[in-house]
N, C-alpha and C positions, 0 to 999 in steps of 0.2 A: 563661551563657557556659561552655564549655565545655572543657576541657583536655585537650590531646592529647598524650599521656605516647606518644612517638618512641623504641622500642631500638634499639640501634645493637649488631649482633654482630657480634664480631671473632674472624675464628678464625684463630685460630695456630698453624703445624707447629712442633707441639712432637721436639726429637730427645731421645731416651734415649742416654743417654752412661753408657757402660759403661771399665773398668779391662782391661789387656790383660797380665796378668801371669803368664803360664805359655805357652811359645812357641805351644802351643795355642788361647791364648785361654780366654776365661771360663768355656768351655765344656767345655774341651777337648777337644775335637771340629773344630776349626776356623772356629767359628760364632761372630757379636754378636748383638747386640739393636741397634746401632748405626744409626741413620738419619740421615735427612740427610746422606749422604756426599756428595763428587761425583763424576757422572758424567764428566764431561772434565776432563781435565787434562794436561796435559804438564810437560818443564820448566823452563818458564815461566807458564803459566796455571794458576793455581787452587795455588799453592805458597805457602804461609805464609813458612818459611824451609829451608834447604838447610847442608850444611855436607859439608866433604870427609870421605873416611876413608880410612886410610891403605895398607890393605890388605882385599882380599875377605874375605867372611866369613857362614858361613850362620846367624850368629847372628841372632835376632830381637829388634829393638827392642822392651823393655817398660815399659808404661805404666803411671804409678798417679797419679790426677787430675793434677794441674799438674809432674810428673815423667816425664822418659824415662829408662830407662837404658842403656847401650848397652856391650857388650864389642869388645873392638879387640885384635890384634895390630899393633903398632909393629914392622916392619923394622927392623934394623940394615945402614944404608948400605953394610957389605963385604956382604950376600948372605948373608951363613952365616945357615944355618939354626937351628941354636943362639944366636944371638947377636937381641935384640930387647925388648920390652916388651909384656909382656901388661895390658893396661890396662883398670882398670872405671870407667864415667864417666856424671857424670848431668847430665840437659838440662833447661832450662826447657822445658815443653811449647809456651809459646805464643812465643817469642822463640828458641829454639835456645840459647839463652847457656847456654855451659857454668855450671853450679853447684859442682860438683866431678870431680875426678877424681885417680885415685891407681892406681901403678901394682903392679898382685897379684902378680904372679910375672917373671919374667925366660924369654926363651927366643921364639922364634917357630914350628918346624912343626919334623917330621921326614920328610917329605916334599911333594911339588911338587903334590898333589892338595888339599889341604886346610891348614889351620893350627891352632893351639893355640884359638883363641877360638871356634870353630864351635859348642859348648853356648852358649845361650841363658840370658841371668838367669833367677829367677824373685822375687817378693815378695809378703808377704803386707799390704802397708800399714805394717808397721812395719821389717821386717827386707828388706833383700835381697842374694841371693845370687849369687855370678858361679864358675863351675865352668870350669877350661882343660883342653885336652887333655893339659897337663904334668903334671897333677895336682894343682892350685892349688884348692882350692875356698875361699872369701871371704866373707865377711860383714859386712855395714855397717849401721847404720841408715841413715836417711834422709839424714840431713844427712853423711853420708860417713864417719861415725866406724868405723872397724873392729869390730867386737865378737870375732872370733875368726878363724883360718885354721887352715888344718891343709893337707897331702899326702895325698892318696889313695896315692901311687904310694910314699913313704916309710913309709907306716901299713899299707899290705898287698900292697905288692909291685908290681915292673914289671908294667905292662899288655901283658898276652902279646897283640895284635893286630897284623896285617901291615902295614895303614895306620895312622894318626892318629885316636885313639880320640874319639869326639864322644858324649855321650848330655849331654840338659839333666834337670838334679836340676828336682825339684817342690817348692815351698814351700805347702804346704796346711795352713794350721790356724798351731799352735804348733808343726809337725814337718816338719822337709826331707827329702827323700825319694832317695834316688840308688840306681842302680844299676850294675853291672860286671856282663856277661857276655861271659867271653873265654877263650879257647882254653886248651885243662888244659897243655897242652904250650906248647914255644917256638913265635913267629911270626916268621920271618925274624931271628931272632936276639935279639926282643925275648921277656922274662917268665922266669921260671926253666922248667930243662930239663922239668919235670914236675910236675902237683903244684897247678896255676894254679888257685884257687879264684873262682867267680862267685856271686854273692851279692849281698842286696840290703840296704840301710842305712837306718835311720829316727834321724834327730837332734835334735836340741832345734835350735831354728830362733838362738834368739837366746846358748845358750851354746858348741854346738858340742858339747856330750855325745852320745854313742851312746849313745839307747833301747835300740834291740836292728840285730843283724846275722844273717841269716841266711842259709844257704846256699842258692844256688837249681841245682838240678841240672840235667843236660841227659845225653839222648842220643847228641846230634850227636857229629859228629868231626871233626877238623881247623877249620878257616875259619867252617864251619857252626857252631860255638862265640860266634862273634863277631857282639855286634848292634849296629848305634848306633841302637837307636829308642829311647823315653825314655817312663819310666813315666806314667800316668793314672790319676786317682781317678772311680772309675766307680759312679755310686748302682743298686742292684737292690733294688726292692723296701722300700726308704727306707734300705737298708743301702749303707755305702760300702765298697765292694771298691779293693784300689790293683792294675790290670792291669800286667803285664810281658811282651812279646813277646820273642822269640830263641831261640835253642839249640834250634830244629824244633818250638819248640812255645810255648802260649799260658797262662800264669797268675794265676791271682786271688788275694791275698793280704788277711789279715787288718792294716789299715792303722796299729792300736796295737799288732801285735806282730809281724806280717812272716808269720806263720804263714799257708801255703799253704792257702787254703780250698780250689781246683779246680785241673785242670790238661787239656788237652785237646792234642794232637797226635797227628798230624803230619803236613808237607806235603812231607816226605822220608821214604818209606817205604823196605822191602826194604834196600837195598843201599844205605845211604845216601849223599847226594851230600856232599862235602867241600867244596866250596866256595862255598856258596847262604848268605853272611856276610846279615845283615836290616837293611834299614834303616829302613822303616817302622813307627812305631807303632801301637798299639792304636787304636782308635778304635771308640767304642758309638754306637747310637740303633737306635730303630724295633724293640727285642725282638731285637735280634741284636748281635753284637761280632765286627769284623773284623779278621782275623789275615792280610796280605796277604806272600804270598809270593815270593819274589827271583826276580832271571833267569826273566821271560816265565812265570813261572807263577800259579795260581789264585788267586782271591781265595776266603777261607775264611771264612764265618757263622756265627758260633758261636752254640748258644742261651744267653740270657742266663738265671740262674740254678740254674744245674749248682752240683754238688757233690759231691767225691771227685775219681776220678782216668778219665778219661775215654779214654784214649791207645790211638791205634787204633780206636776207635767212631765209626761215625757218626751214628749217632742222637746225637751231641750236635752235628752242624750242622744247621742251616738250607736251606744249602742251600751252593753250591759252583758259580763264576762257570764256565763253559763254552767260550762264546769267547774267542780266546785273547788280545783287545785289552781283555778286563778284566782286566787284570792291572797292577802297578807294582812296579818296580824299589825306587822312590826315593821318592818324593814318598809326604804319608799322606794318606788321604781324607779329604774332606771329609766332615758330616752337619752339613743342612742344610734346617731347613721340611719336613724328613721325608722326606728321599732322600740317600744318597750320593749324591757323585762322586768319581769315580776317575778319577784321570790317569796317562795311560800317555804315558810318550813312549821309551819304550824303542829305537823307530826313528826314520827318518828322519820318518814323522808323527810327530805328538800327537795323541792323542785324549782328548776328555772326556765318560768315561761318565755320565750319571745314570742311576743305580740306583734301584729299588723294594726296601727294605731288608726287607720281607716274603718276597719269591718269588725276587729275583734278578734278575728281569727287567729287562731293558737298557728305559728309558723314549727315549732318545735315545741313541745315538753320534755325534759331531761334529768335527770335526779341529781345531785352533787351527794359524793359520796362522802360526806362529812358524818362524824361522830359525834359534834356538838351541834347544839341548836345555831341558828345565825339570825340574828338580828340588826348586824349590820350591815347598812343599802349599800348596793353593788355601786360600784364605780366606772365607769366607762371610757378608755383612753387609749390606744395608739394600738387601736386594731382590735384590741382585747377588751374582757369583763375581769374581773379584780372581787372576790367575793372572802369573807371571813368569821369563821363559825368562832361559838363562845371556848374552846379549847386554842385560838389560836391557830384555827387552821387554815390553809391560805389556797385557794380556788384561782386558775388562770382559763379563762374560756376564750374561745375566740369568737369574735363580734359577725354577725351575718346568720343567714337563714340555715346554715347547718349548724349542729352541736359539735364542739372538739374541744375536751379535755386539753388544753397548752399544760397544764402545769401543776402538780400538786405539793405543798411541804408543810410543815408546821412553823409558825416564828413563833407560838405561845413557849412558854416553860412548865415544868410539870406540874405547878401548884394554878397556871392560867385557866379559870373556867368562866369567866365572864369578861371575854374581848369583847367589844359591841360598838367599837368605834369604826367608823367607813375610813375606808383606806382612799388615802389622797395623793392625789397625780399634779406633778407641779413643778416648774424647772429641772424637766429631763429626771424629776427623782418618785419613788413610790414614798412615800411616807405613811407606814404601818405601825399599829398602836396595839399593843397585848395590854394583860393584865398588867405586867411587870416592869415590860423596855417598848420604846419608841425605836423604831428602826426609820433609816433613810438610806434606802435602797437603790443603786445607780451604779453601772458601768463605769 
């Protein structure tokens, strides 16, 4: 007799569940490793839980396994703008249930475009950080204990910039990372008359010491001084560089001592413009690093691997975007499975370029058929692109050299008109930020 030994295989979609802790992402680049997302959702379908917020805000929810943490400006009921709570708060991941929260600094905006919370946390798993446009920079561990604070704007001076200063610090390693680039002179009344030093900071993450400070220079003039994009630690060659965009131009620094290894500009030559302020950051992949410039202008390739001072050359780009719809304002590109995208919604379209990070060449041009403006940078994860206009409207593309609509819904509510936070991909979950409510989106 004879025995018949039967297998039985079971095969399981396994998802790779990644930490989303730098408003960039893990990558930062805009990219997970994240699968099993889902494709539909609204909201009501496919939402775990939900919770209101009190005020807009282009902060990005950040993730560290069973932790969110999330920054807020509180309103003060009279309106003034002075008057309010800047708040850092952390969330259960899988329940919403507040864990803690504690309020960093006092104050709400100093103007009607923006507010004090628009930097983004960051954390390294033990330490994290929450940075306000008042000059509040915070640190906590985990479990909410403060470990240190300090003033930017007490420790080196009013922030000479016309609007509400936003840039998100980096927590990499055992060192936070921030930068201020802002106009040498006054901005509408704000910074001293002359004199306004921009420079970049590396700190002990968990005491709050300054390693080192170093000055980061510029050309520009006026406005052109001022950048809100936010520094990146970019690997060449298995060496880590920390990138800095602004001030007309593009720099690599030494990440343990701040010391300028390269510097490449500029996308304001001759006569230069005063008021092309930067908002996009750095962003590498594919042998190149993109330096995207303001007001309808180029997108710049830098090669990766320079060194010294490169300013005025172009034998250190790549190449240099042509049409004039590669271009972004606001929003940073994505790289992603080995192409940019670039979003431009500068006008009444949007368009969403995929790039071939080699040559330049446009793989696709495609419009998103959004009714709001979008200024928040695309996201890239588990196949898909993740995009979202200032109404709250939520864009699902699929990743690759064809264009395909996956998905379209609203999560804003009727009074949402300034969403502008990037939608983060992170333990199997979407975590989406309107004007109003935080959603955490998962099967």
């Amino acid at each position: 007799m004879k025995t018949t030994l039967t297998l039985f295989f079971c095969f399981v979609s396994v998802s790779f569940a990644e930490n989303w802790a730098y408003w960039r992402g893990p990558n930062m680049d805009g990219s997970s490793s994240e699968s099993g997302l889902p494709e539909k959702f609204s909201q009501t379908e496919n939402v775990k839980w939900s919770m209101d917020m009190p005020s807009p805000s282009a902060s990005v929810p950040i993730v560290w396994e069973d932790r969110v943490f999330v920054s807020y400006a509180d309103p003060d009921e009279s309106g003034d703008f002075d008057k309010g709570d800047l708040v850092a708060m952390c969330l259960d991941r899988e329940t919403g249930e507040v864990l803690w929260r504690d309020v960093a600094g006092t104050g709400y905006a100093k103007d009607d475009r923006s507010n004090f919370s628009a930097p983004s946390p960051t954390t390294n798993g033990e330490v994290v950080v929450f940075f306000y446009g008042s000059g509040e920079l915070v640190a906590y561990d985990l479990e909410g204990k403060r470990l240190w604070d300090t003033n930017v704007q007490d420790e080196y001076g009013e922030f000479a910039f016309g609007w509400t200063f936003s840039s998100s610090p980096l927590l990499h390693g055992e060192v936070l990372y921030f930068q201020l680039l802002q106009r040498d002179v006054q901005a509408n009344g704000y910074g001293a008359p002359d004199g306004n030093e921009s420079f970049l900071l590396g700190m002990d993450a968990k005491t709050g010491k300054v390693l080192w400070k170093v000055e980061r220079p510029s050309d520009a003039i006026e406005e052109s001084r001022e950048a809100f994009s936010s520094p990146v630690i970019f690997e060449n060659d298995g060496e880590e560089q920390l990138l800095v965009v602004g001030g007309d131009c593009l720099t690599a620094h030494d990440p343990g001592t701040g010391k300028e290894l390269w510097r490449w500009g500029t996308w304001n030559p001759g006569h230069r413009e005063g008021f092309w302020r930067l908002v996009p950051s750095p962003v590498g992949g594919g042998g190149v690093i993109l330096a995207c410039a303001p007001k309808k202008q180029p997108v710049y390739a830098v090669k990766e691997g320079l060194s010294g001072d490169y300013t005025g050359k172009d034998d250190a780009l790549a190449w240099v975007s042509e049409d004039k719809e590669i271009s972004t304002d606001v929003a940073t590109p994505l790289y992603y499975e080995g192409r940019f995208y670039v979003l431009n919604s500068n006008g009444p379209k949007k368009y969403l370029n995929c790039i071939d990070p080699a040559t330049g060449e446009v793989i696709y041009r495609e419009m998103i058929p959004a009714k709001g403006k979008i200024e928040a940078s695309p996201t890239g994860a588990d196949g898909k692109i993740y995009l979202m206009s200032f109404l709250g409207e939520v864009f699902v593309v699929k990743a690759g050299d064809a264009f395909e609509l996956l998905h379209e819904t609203v999560m804003g509510g009727r009074n949402c008109t300034m969403a502008r936070s990037s939608i983060a991909a992170a333990q199997g979950n979407l975590f989406i930020r309107t004007d109003g409510k935080l959603y955490c989106v998962g099967e």
